[in-house]
C-alpha positions as CSV (number, residue, x, y, z in Angstrom):
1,X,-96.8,-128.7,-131.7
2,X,-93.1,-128.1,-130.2
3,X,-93.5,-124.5,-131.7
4,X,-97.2,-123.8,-129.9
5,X,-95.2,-125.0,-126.5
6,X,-92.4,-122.4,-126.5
7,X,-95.0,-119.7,-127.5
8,X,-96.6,-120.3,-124.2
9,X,-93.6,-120.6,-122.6
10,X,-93.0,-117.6,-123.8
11,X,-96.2,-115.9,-123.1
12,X,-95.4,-117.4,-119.9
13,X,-92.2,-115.5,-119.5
14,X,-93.5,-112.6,-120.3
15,X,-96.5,-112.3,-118.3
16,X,-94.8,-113.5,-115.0
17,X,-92.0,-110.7,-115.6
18,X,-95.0,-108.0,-115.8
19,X,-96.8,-109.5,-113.1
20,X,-99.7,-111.1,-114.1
21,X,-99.9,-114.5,-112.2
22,X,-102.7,-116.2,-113.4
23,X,-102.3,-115.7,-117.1
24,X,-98.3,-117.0,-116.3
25,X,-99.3,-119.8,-114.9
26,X,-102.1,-120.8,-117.6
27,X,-99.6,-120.4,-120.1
28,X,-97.1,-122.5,-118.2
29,X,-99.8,-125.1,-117.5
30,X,-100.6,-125.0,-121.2
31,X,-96.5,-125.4,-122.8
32,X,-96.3,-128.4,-119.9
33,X,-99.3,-130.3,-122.0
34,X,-98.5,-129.4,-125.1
35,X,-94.6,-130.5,-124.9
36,X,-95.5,-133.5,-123.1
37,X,-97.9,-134.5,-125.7
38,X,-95.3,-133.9,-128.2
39,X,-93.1,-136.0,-126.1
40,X,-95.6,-138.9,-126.3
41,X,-96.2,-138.4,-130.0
42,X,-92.8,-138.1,-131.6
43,X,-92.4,-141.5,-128.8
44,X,-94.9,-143.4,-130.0
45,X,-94.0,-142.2,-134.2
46,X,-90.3,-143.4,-133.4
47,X,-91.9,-146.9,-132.1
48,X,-94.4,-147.5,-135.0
49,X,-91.4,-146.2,-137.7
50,X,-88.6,-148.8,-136.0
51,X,-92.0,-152.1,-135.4
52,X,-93.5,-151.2,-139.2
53,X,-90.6,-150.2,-141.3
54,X,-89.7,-152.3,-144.3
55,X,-87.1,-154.7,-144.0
56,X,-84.1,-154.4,-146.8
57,X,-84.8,-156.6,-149.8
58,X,-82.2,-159.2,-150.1
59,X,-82.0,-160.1,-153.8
């Protein structure tokens, strides 16, 4: 998901340099959700991984 954000980040880039507004700031728009939503994600996996991981054995 952290890969389809810089793409359109890129795509961004790219399109703002050759002028095209709109599609720059769709693709802008678009790398904001996505890398937010990875943000939330990889938040939410840390939390579940540290609350639901096994506890050492103590033998």
């Amino acid at each position: 998901m952290l890969r389809w954000a810089v793409i359109f980040f890129v795509v961004a880039i790219i399109a703002a340099v050759f002028g095209f507004g709109n599609i720059a700031e769709s693709a802008t728009g678009i790398a904001k959700l996505l890398f937010f939503l990875f943000v939330v994600l990889f938040v939410v996996s840390l939390l579940v991984g540290l609350v639901g991981g096994k506890a050492p054995r103590l033998t």
